[in-house]
C-alpha positions as CSV (number, residue, x, y, z in Angstrom):
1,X,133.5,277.0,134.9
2,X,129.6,275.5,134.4
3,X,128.5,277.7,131.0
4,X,125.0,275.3,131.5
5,X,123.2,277.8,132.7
6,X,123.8,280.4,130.4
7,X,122.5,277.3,127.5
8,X,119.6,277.3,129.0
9,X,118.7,281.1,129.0
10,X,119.9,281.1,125.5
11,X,118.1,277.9,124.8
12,X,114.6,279.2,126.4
13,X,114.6,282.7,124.8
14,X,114.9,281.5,121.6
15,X,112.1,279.7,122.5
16,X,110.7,283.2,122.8
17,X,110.3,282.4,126.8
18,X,110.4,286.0,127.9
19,X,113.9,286.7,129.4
20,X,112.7,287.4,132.7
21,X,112.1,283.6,132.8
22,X,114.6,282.5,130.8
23,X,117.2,284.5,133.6
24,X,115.0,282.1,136.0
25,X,115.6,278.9,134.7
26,X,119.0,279.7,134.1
27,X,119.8,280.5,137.4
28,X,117.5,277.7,139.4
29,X,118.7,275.5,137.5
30,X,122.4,275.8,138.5
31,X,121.6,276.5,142.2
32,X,119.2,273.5,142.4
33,X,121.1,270.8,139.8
34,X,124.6,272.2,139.6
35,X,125.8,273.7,143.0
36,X,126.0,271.8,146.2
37,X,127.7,274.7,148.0
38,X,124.2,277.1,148.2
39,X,120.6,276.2,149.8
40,X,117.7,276.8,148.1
41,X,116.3,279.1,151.1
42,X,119.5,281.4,150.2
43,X,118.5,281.6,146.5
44,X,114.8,282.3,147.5
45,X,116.2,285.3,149.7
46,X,118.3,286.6,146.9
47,X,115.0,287.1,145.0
48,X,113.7,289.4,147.3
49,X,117.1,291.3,148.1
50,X,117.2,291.5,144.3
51,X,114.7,294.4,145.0
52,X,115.7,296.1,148.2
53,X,117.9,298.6,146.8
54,X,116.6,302.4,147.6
55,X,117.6,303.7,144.4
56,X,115.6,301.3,142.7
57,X,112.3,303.4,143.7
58,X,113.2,305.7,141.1
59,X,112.1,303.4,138.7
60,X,108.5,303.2,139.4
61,X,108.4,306.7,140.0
62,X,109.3,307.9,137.1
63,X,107.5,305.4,134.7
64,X,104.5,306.7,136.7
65,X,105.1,310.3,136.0
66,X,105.7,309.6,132.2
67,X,102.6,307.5,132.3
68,X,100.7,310.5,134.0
69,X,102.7,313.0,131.6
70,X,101.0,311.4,128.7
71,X,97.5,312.1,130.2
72,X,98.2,315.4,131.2
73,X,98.0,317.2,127.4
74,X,101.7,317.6,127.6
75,X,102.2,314.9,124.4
76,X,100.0,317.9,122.8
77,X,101.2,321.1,123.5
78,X,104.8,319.6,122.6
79,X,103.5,318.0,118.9
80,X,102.1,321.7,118.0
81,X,105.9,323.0,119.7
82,X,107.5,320.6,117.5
83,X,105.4,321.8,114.8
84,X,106.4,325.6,115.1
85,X,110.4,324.8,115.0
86,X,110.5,322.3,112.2
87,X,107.1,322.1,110.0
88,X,108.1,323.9,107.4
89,X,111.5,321.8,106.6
90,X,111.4,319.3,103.9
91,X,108.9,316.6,105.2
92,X,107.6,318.7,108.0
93,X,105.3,315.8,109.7
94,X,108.9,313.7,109.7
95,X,110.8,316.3,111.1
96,X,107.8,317.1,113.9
97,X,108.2,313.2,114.5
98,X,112.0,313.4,115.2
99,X,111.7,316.3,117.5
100,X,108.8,315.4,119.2
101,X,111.0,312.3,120.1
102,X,113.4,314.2,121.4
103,X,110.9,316.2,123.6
104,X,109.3,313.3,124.6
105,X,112.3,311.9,126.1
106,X,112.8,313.9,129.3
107,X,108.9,312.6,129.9
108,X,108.5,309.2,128.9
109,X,111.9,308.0,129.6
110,X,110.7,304.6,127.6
111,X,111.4,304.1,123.9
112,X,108.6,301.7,123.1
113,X,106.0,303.9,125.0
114,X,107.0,306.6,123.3
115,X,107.0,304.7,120.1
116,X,103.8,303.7,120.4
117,X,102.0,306.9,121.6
118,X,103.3,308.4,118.2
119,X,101.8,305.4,116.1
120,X,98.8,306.5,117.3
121,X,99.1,310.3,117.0
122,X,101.6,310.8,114.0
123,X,101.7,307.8,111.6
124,X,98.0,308.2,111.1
125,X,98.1,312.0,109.9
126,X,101.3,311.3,108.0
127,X,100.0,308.5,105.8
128,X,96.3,311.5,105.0
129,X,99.8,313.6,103.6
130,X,101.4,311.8,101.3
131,X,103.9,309.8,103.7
132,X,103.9,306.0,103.1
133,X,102.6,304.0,106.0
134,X,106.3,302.2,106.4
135,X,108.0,305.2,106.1
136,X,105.9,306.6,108.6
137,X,106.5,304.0,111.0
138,X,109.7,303.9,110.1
139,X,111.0,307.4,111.5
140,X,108.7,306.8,114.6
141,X,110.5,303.8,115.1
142,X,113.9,305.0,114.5
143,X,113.2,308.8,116.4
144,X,112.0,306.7,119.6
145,X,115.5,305.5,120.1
146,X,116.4,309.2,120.9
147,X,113.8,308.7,124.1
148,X,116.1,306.3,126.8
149,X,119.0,308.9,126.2
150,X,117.6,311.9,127.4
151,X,117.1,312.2,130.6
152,X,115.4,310.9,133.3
153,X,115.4,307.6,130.8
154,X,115.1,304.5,132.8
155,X,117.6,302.6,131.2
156,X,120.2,305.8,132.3
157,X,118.8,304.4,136.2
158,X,119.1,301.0,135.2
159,X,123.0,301.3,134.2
160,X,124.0,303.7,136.7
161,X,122.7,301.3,139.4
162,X,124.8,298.3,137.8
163,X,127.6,300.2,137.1
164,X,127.8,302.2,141.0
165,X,128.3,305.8,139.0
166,X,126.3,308.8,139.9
167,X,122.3,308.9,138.4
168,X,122.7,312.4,137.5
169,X,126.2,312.3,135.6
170,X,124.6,309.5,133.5
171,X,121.4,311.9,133.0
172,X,123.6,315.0,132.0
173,X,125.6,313.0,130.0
174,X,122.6,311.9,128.4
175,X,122.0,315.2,126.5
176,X,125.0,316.1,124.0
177,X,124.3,312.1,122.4
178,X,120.7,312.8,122.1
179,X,121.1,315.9,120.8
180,X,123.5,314.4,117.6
181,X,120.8,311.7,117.1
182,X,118.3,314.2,116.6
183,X,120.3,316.0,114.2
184,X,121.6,313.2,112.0
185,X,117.8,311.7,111.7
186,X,116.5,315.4,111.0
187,X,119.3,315.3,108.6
188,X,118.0,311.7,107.0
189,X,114.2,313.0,106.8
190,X,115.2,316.1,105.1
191,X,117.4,314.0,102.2
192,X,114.8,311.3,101.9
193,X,112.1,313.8,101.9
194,X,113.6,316.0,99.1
195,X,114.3,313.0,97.1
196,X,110.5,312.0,97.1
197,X,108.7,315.3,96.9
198,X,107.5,315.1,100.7
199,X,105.9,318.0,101.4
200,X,105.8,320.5,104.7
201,X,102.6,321.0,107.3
202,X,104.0,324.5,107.2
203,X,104.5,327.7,104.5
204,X,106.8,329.3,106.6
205,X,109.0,329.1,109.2
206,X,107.5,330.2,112.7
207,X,108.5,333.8,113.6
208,X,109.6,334.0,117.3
209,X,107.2,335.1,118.4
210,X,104.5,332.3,117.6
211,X,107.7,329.7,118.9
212,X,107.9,332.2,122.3
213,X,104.2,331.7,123.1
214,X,104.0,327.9,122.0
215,X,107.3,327.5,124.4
216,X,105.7,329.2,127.2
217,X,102.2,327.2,126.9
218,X,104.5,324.3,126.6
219,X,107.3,325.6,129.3
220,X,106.1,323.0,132.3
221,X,107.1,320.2,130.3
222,X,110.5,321.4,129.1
223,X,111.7,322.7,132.1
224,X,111.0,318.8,133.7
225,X,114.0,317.0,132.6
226,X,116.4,320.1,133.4
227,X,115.0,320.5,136.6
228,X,115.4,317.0,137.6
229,X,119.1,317.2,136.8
230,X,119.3,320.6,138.5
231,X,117.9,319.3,141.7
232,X,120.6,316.4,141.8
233,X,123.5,318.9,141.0
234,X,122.4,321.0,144.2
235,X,121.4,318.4,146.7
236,X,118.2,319.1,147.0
237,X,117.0,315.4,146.5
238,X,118.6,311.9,145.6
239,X,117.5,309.8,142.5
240,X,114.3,308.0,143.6
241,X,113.2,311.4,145.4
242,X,113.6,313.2,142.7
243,X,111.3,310.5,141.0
244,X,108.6,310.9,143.7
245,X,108.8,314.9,142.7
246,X,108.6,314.1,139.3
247,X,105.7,312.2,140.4
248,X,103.7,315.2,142.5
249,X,104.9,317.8,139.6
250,X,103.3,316.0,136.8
251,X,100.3,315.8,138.9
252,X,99.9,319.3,139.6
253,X,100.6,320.5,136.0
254,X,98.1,318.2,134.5
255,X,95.2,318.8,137.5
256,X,95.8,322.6,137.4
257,X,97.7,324.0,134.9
258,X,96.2,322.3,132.1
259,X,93.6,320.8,133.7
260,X,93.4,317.8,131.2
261,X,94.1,315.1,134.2
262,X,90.8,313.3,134.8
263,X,89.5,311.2,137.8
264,X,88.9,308.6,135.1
265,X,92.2,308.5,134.1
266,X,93.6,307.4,137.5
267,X,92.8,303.6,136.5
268,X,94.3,303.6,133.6
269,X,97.5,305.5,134.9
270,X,97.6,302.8,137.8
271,X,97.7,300.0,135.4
272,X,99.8,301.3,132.7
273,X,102.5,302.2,135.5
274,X,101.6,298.8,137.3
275,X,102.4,297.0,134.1
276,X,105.7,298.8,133.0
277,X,107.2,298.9,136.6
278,X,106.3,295.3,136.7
279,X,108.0,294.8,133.7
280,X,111.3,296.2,134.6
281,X,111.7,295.1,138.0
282,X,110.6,291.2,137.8
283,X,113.8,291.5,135.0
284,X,116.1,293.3,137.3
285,X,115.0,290.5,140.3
286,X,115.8,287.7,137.7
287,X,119.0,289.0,136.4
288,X,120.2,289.9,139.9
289,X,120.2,285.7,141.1
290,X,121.6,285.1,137.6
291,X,124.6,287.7,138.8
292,X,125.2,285.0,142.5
293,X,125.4,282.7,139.8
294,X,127.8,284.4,137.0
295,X,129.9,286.0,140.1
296,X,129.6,282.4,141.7
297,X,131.2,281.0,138.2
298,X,133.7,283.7,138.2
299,X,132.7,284.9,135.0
300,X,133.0,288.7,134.9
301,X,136.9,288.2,135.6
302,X,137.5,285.4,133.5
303,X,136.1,287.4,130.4
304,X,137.9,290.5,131.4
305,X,141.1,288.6,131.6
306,X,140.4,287.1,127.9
307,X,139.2,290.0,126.2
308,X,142.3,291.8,127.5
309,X,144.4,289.0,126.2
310,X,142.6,289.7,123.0
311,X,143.9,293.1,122.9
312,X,145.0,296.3,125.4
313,X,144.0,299.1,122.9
314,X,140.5,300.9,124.0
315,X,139.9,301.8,120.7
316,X,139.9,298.1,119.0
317,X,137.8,297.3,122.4
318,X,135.3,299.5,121.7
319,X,134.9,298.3,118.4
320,X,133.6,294.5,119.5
321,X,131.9,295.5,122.5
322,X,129.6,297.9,119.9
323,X,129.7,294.9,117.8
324,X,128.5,292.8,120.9
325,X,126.1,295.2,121.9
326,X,124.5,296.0,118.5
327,X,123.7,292.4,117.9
328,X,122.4,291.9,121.7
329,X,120.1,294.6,120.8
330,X,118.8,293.0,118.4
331,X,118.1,290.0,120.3
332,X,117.3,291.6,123.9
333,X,114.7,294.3,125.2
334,X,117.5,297.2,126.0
335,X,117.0,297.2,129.9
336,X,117.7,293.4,130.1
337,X,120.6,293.7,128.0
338,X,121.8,296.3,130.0
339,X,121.2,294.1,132.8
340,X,122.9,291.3,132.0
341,X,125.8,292.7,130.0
342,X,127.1,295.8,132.3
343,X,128.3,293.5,134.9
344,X,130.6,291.6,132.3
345,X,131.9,294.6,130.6
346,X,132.0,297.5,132.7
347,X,135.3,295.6,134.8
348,X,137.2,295.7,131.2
349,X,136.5,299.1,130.0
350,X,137.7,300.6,133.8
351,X,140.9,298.5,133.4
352,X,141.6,300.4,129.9
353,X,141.0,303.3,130.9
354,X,137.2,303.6,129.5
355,X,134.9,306.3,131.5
356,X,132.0,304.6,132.9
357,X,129.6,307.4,132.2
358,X,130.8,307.4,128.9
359,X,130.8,304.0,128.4
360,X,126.9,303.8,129.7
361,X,126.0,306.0,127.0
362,X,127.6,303.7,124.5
363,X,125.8,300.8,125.7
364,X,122.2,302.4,125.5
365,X,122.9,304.1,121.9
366,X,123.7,300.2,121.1
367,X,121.1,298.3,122.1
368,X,118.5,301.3,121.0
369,X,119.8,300.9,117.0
370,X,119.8,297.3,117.9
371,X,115.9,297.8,118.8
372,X,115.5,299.1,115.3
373,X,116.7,295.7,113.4
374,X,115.6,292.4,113.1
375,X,114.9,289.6,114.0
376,X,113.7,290.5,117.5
377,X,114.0,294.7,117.6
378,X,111.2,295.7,119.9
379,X,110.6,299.1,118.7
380,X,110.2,297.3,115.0
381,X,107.2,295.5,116.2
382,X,105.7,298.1,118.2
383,X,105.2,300.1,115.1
384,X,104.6,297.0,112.8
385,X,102.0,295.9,115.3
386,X,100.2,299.2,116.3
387,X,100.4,300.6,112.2
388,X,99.9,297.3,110.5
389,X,103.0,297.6,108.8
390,X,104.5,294.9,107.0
391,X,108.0,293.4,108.2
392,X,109.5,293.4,104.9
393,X,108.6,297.3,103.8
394,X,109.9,298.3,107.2
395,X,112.9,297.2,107.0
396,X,113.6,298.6,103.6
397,X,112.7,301.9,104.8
398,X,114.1,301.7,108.6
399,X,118.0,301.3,107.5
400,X,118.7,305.2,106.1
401,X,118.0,306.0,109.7
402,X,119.8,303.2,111.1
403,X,123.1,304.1,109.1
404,X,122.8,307.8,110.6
405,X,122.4,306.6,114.2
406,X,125.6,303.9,113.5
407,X,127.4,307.7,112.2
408,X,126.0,309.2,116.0
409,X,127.5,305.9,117.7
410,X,130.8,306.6,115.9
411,X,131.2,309.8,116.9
412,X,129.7,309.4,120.9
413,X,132.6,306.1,121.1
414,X,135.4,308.0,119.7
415,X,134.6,311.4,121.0
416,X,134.4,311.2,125.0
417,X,133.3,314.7,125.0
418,X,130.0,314.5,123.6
419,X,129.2,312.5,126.4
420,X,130.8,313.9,129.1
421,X,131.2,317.7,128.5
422,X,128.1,318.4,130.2
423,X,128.3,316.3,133.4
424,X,131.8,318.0,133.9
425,X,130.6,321.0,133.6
426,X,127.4,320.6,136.0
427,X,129.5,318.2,138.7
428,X,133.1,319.1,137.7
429,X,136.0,316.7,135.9
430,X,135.9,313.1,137.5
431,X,138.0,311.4,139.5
């Protein structure tokens, strides 16, 4: 077995070569140095293959609807929504932050464009109340993990691809997890918040009515991640059409409902979406020829025989394949992660007895808290970059929220239900 190549993509991302590359070398190194058994035409193909998967369209699409989402004045109407449930708890801007997180995440589907977005809305008017600026970018940090769980996230695409399960179990499954994220960082804010005087952006909670008409200015957007999920249950479209809806819908509200979409946005949408499908896909292209090579190697089934010689219980499985994941996090962007790890580990869990939908949702509440932490987490310097936060004061404020998402991960590993209670209601019980 020839464990080179995998040096070498170690080697050149520590090098901070951007994995994408590093997957690259990796991989032409082997099938140009190592193998004798493959032509470099064949490996030039696989490239190109790497991308002719139908379901893969879904990506692009629904990056571009998220992009055109946040041009629409949906990222708006849902702050002042967010504002009506939770503004009067105990460090009301905080708690806006977490919900509006949540909210977000049937849109943006991407953790770091949410994060982002909020830097620039949020952390501003929390630091003009009272909130400390790594505080602030803190909780925008941390609440922008919620964002690749809830549906459509791409990473929930990006696993259900790898892993051959159905797009819209993982997004269903996608909502109970989320869901106990928010809650345990609503439930952080409120004790830090208490504890340090923070005050609310609210007197009083919002009677219903005021919530009933902010809900039905708001309605278009909320109903967006349900319908998507509604329209795979029935059959009326497959994964990368419903992305193409998703696409057309977010177009209509924002040209006609709200009329906020411009004709000078349309350059900056192009690019944006440009840029983050770009992103994504050159990754997926690279990891796919380093998955000839890792199959070619055997890999997959030569760790699945030794971590089941390590041990048959699920339970103690679990455990270092969190532990695995929480450190890749920490290392990797989550999609690449995903990309790379899913083909090792999903063979083990099915042996044991592991759902795969379940098991998906594991891996992206992972490598999300592993996005919070050093010494690579991208959604740490997002927010250190955008806020000009300093490393140090981040990471003293960041790890109250990162203890209550490790409590969430607990609870999603060890309670199957949370995850899958919802696609077995919508689809029925699996296999």
């Amino acid at each position: 077995m020839n464990l080179i190549p995998l040096l070498i993509v170690f080697i050149l991302f520590m090098l901070n070569v951007p994995i994408g590359f590093a997957l690259i070398g990796g991989s032409m190194t082997y099938f140009l140095f190592m193998s004798n058994n493959m032509p470099p035409q064949f490996v030039l193909q696989n490239f190109i293959s790497g991308i002719e998967s139908f379901p893969l369209l879904a990506i692009p699409f629904f990056i571009f609807a998220g992009v055109i989402m946040n041009y629409s004045g949906i990222s708006k109407r849902l702050m002042h929504f967010a504002d009506l449930l939770v503004g009067h708890l105990p460090g009301g801007l905080g708690q806006v932050n977490v919900v509006l997180s949540a909210l977000m995440g049937g849109i943006s589907g991407s953790a770091n464009a949410d994060a982002a977005m909020q830097c620039k809305i949020l952390v501003p008017e929390m630091e003009k109340r009272g909130f400390g600026k790594a505080f602030s970018a803190a909780i925008t940090a941390a609440s922008s993990a919620l964002t690749p769980v809830i549906p459509p996230g791409i990473n929930l695409i990006v696993y259900a691809l790898i892993a051959s399960c159905s797009v819209g179990r993982m997004f269903a499954a996608g909502y109970l997890p989320g869901l106990l994220m928010t809650l345990s960082l609503m439930i952080t804010v409120h004790i830090i918040s208490k504890k340090r005087n923070y005050g609310t952006t609210r007197m009083r909670a919002a009677s219903p009515v005021e919530i009933g008409k902010q809900a039905l200015d708001s309605l278009w957007a909320l109903l967006f991640p349900f319908g998507i999920v509604l329209g795979l249950r029935i059959g009326l479209f497959t994964p990368s059409e419903a992305g193409a809806i998703a696409v057309l819908y977010c177009i209509i509200v924002g040209k006609f409902v709200y009329k906020e979409l411009k004709k000078e946005h349309i350059v900056p949408i192009i690019l944006e979406t440009v840029y983050g499908t770009s992103t994504v896909v050159f990754i997926i292209v690279a990891a796919s020829v380093f998955g000839y090579y890792l199959n070619w190697q055997r890999i997959p089934q030569t760790m699945t025989t030794w971590l089941l010689g390590i041990t048959q219980n699920k339970y103690v499985m679990l455990i270092i394949f969190n532990v695995v994941l929480l450190v890749g996090g920490m290392f990797l962007e989550g999609g690449a992660l995903i990309i790379i790890l899913a083909p090792l580990l999903v063979p083990v869990i099915t042996q044991l007895g592991v759902d795969v939908i379940h098991f998906g949702l594991i891996c992206i509440v992972n490598i999300m808290i592993g996005g919070l932490t050093p010494p690579f987490g991208s959604m740490m310097f997002t927010c250190c970059g955008i806020t000009g936060c300093k490393l140090e004061a981040f990471i003293k404020e960041v790890y109250p929220f990162i203890v209550a998402l490790l409590v969430s991960l607990i609870l999603i590993t060890y309670i199957p239900q949370i995850a899958l209670v919802v696609p077995n209601l919508i689809y029925g019980a699996a296999g």
